[in-house]
N, CA, C and O atoms as a Tinker XYZ file with bonds, in Angstrom:
   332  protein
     1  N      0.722000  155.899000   23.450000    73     2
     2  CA     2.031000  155.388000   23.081000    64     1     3
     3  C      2.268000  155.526000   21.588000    63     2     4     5
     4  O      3.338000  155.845000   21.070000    81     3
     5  N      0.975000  155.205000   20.875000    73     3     6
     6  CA     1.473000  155.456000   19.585000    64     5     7
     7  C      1.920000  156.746000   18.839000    63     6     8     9
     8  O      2.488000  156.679000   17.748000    81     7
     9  N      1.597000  158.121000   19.570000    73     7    10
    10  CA     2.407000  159.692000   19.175000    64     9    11
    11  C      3.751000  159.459000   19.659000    63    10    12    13
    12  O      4.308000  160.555000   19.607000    81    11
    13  N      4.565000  158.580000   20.109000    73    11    14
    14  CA     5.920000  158.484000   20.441000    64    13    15
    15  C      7.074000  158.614000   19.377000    63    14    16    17
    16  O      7.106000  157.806000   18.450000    81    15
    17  N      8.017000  159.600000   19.481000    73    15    18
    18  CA     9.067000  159.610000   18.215000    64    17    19
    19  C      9.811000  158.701000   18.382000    63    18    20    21
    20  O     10.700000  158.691000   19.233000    81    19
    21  N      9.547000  157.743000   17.546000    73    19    22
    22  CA    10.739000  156.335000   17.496000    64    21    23
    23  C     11.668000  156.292000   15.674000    63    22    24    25
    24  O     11.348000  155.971000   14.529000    81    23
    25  N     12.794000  156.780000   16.312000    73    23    26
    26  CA    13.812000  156.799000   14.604000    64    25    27
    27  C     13.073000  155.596000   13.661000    63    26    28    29
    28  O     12.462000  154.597000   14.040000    81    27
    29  N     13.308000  155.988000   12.538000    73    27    30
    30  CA    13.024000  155.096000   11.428000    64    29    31
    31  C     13.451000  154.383000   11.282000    63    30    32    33
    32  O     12.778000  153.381000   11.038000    81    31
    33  N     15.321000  154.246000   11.308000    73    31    34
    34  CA    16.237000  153.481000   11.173000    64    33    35
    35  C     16.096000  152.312000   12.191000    63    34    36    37
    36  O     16.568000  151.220000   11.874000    81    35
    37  N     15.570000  152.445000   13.220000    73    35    38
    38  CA    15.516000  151.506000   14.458000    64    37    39
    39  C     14.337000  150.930000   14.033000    63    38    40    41
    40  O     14.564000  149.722000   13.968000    81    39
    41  N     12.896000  151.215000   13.623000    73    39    42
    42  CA    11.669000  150.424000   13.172000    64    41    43
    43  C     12.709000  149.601000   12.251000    63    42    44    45
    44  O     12.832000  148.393000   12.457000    81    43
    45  N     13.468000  150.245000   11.225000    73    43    46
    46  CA    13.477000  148.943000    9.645000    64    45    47
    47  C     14.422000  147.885000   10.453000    63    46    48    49
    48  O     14.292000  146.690000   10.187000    81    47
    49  N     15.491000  148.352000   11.561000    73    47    50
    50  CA    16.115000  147.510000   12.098000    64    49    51
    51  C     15.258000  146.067000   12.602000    63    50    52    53
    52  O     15.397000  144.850000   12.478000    81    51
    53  N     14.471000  146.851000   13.126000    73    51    54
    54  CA    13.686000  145.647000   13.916000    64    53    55
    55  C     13.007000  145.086000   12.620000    63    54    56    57
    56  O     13.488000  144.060000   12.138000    81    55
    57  N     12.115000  145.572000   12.122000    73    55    58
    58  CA    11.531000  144.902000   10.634000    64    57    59
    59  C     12.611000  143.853000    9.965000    63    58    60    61
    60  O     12.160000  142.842000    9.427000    81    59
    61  N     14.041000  144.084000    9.993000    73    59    62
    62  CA    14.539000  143.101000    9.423000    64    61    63
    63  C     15.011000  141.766000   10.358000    63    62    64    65
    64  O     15.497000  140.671000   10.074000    81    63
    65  N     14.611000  142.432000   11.627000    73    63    66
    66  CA    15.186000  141.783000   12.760000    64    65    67
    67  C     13.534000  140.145000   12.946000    63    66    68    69
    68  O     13.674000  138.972000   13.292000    81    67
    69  N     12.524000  140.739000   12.619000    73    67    70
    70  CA    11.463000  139.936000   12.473000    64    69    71
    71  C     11.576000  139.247000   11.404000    63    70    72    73
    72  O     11.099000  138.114000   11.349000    81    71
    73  N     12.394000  139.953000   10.100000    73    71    74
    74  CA    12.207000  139.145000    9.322000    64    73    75
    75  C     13.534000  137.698000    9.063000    63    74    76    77
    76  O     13.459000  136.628000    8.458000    81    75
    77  N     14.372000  138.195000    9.657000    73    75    78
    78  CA    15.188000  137.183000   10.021000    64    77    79
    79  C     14.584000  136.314000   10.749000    63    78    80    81
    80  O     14.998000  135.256000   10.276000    81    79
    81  N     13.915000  136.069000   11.543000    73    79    82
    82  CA    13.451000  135.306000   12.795000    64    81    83
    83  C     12.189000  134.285000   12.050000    63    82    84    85
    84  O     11.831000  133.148000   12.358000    81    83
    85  N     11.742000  135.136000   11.043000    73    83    86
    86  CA    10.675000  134.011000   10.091000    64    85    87
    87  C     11.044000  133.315000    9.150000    63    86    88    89
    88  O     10.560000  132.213000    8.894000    81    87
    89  N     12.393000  134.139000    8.201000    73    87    90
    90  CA    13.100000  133.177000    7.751000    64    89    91
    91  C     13.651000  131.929000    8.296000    63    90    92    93
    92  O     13.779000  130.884000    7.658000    81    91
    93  N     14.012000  132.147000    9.701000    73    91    94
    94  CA    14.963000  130.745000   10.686000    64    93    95
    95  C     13.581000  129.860000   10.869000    63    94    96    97
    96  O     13.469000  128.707000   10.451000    81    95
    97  N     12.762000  130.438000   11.421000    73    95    98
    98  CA    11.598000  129.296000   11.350000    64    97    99
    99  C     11.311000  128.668000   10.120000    63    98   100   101
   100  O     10.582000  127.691000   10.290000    81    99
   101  N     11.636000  128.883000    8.869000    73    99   102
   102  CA    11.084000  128.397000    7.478000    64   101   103
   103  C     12.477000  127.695000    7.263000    63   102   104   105
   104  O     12.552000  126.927000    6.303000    81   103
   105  N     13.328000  127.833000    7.869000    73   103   106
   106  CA    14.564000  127.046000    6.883000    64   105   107
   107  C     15.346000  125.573000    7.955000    63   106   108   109
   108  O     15.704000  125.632000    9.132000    81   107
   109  N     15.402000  124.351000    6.983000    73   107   110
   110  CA    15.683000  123.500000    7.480000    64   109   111
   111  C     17.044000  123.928000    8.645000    63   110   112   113
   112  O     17.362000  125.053000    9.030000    81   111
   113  N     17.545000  122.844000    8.935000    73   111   114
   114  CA    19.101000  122.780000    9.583000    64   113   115
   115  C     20.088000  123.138000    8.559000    63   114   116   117
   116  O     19.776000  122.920000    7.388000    81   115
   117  N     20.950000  123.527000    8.757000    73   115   118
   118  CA    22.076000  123.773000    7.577000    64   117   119
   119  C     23.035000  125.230000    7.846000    63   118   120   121
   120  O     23.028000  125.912000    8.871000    81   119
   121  N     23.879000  125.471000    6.537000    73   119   122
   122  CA    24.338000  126.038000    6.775000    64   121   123
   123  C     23.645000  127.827000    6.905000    63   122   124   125
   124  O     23.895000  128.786000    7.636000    81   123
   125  N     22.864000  127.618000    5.969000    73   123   126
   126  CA    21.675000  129.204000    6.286000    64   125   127
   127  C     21.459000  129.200000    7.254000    63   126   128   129
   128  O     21.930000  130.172000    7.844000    81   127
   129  N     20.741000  128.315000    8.035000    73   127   130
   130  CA    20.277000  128.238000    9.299000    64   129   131
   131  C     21.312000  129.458000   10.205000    63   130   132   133
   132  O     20.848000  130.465000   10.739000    81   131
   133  N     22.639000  129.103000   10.206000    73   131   134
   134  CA    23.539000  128.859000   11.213000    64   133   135
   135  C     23.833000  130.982000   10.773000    63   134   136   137
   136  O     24.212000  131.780000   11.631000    81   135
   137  N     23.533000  131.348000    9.365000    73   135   138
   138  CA    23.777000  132.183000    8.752000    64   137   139
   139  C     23.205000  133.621000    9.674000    63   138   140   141
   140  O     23.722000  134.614000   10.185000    81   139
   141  N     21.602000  132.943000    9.499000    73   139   142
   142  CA    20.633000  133.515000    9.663000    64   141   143
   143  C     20.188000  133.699000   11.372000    63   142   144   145
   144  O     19.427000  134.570000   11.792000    81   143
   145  N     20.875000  132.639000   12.210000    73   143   146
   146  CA    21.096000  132.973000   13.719000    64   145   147
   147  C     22.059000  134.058000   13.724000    63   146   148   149
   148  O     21.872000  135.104000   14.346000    81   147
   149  N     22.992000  133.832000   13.096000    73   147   150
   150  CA    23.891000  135.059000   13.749000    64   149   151
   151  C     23.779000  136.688000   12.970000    63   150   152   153
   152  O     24.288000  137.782000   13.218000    81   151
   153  N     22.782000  136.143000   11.868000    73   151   154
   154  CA    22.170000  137.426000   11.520000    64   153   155
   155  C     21.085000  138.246000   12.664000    63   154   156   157
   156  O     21.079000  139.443000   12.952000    81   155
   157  N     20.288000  137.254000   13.129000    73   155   158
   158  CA    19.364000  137.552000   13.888000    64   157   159
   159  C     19.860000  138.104000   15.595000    63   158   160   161
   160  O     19.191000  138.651000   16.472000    81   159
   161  N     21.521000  137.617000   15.558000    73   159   162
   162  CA    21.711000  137.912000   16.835000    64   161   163
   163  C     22.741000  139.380000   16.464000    63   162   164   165
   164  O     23.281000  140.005000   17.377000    81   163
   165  N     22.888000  139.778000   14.991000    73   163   166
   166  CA    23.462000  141.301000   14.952000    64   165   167
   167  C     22.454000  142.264000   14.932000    63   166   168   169
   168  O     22.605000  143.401000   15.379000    81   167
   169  N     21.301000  141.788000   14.361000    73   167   170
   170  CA    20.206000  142.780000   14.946000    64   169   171
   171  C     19.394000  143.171000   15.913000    63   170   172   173
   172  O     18.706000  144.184000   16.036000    81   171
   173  N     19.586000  142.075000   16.708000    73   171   174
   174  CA    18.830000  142.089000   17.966000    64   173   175
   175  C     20.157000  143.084000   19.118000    63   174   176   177
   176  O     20.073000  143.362000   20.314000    81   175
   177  N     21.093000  143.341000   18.271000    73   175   178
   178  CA    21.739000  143.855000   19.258000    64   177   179
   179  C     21.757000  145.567000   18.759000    63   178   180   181
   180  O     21.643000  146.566000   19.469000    81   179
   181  N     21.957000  145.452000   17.172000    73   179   182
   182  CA    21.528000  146.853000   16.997000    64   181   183
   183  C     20.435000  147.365000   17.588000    63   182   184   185
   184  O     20.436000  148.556000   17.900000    81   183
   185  N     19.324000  146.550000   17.841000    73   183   186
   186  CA    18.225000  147.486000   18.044000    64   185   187
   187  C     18.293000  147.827000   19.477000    63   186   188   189
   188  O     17.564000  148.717000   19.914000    81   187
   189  N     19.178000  147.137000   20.305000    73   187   190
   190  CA    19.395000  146.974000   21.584000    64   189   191
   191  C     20.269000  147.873000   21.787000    63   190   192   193
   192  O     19.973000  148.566000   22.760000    81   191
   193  N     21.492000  148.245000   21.143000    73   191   194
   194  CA    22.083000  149.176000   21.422000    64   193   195
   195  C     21.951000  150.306000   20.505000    63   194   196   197
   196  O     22.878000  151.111000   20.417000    81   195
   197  N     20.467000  150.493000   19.544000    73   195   198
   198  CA    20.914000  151.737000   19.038000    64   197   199
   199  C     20.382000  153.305000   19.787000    63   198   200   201
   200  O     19.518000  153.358000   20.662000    81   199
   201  N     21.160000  154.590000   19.183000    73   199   202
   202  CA    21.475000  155.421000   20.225000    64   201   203
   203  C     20.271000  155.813000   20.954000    63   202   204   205
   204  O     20.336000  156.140000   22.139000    81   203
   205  N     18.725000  155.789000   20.027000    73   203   206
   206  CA    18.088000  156.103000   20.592000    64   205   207
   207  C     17.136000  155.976000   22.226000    63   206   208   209
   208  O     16.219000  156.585000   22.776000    81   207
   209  N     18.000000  154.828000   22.508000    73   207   210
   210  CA    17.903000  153.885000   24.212000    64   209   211
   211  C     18.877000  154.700000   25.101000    63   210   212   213
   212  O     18.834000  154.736000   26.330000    81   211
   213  N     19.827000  155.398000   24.245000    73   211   214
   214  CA    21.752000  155.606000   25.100000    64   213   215
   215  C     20.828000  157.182000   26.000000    63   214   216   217
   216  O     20.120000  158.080000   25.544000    81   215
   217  N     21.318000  156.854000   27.409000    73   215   218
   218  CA    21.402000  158.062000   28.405000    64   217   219
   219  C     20.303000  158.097000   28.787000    63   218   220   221
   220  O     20.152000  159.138000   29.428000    81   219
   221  N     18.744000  157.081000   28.721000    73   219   222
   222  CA    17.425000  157.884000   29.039000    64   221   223
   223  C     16.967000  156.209000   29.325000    63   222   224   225
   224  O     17.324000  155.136000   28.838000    81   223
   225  N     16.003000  156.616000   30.366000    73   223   226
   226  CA    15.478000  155.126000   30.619000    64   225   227
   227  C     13.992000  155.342000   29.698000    63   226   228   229
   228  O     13.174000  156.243000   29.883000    81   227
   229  N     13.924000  154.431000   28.842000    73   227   230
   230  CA    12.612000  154.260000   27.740000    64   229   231
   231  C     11.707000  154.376000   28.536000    63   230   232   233
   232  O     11.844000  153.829000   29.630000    81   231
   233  N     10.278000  155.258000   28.191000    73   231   234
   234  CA     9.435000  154.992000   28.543000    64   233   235
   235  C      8.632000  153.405000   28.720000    63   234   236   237
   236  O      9.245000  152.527000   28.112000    81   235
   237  N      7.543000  152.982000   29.351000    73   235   238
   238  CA     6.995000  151.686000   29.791000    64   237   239
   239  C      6.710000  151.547000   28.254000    63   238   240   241
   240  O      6.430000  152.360000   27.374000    81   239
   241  N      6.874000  150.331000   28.283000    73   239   242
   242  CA     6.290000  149.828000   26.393000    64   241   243
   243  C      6.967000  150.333000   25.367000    63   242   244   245
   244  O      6.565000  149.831000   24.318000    81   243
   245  N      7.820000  151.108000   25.209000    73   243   246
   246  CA     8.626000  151.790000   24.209000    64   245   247
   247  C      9.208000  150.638000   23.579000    63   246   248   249
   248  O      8.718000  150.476000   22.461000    81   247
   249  N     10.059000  149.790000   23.876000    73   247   250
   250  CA    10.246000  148.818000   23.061000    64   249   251
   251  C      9.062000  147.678000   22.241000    63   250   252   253
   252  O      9.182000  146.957000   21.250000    81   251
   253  N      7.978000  147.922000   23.144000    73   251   254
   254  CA     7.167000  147.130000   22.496000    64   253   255
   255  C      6.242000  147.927000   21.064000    63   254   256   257
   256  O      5.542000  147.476000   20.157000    81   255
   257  N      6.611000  149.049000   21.393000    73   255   258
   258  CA     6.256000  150.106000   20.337000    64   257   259
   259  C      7.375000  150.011000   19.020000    63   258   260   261
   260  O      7.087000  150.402000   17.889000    81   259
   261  N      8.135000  149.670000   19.234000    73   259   262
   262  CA     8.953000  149.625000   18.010000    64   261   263
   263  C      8.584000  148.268000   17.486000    63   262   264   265
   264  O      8.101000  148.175000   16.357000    81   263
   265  N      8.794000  147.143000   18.285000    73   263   266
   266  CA     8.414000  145.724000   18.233000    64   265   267
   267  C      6.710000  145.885000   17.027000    63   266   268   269
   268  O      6.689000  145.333000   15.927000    81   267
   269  N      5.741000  146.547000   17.454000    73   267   270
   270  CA     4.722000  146.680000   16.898000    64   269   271
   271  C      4.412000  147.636000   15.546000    63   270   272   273
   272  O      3.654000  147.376000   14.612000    81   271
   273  N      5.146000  148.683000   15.727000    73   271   274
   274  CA     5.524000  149.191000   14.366000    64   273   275
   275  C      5.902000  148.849000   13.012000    63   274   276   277
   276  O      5.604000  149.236000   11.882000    81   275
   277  N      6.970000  147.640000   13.737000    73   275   278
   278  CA     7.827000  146.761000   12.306000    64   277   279
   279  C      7.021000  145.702000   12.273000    63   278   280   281
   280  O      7.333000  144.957000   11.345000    81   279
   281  N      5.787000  145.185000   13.124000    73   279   282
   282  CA     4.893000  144.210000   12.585000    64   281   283
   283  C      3.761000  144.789000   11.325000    63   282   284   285
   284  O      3.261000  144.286000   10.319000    81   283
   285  N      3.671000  146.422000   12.168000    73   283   286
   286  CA     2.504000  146.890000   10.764000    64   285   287
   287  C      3.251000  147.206000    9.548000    63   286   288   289
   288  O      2.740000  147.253000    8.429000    81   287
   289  N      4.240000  147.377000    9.762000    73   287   290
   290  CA     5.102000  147.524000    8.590000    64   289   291
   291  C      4.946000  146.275000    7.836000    63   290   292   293
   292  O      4.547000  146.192000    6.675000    81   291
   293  N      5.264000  145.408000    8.529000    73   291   294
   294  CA     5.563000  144.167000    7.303000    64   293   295
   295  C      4.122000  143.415000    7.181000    63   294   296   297
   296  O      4.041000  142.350000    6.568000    81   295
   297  N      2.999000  144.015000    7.791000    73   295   298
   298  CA     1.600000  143.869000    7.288000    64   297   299
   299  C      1.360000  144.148000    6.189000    63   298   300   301
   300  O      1.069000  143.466000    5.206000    81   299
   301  N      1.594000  146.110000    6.492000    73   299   302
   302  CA     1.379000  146.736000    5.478000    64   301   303
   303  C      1.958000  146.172000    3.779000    63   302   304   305
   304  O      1.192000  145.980000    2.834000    81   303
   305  N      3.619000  145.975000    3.736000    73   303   306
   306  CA     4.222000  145.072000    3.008000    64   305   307
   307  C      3.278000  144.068000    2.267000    63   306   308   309
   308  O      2.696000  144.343000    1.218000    81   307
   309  N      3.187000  142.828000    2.951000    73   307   310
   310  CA     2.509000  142.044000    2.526000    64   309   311
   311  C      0.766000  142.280000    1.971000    63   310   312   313
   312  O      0.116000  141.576000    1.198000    81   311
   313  N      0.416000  143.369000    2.606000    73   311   314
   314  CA    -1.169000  143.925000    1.918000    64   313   315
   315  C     -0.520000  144.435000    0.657000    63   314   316   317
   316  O     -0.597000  143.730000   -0.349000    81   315
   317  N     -0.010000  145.369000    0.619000    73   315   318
   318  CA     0.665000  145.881000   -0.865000    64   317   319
   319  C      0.975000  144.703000   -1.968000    63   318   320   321
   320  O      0.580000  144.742000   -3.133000    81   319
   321  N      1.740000  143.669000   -1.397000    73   319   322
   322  CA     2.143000  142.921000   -2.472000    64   321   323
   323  C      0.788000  141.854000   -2.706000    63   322   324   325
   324  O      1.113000  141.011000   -3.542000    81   323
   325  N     -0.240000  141.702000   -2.349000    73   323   326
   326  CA    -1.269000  140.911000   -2.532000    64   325   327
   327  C     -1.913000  141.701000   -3.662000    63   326   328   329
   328  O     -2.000000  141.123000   -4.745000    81   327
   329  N     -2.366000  142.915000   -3.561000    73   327   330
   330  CA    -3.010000  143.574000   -4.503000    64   329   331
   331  C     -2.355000  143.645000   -5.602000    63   330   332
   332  O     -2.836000  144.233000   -6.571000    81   331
């Protein structure tokens, strides 16, 4: 699964789409809060509807392959900024 061509634009989607989702866990009630749900619910739809899904049924795990990509990504991220 991991030789699979998955667009770039759709990994950073999701990468920001995780990172919205850790921000909402870190931030009290309020008005961010409310900001940052409906941020989290425009990306969850880009990644849901972007083209690379349109006309073809995804292979098994393909979404979880993108899902896992934008986690090593923002590993990788955070290893970089430690050093």
């Amino acid at each position: 699964m991991g030789t699979q061509t998955i667009p770039d634009d759709l990994v950073r989607t999701q990468v920001d789409a995780l990172r919205t989702y850790e921000a909402l866990a870190r931030t009290a009630n309020g008005r961010s809060r409310t900001a940052l749900r409906r941020l989290l619910v425009q990306l969850t739809a880009r990644v849901d509807a972007h083209p690379h899904w349109q006309g073809r049924t995804p292979p098994p795990g393909a979404r979880f392959e993108v899902r896992r990509r934008a986690r090593d990504r923002i590993a990788g991220a955070r290893e970089t900024a430690r050093t």
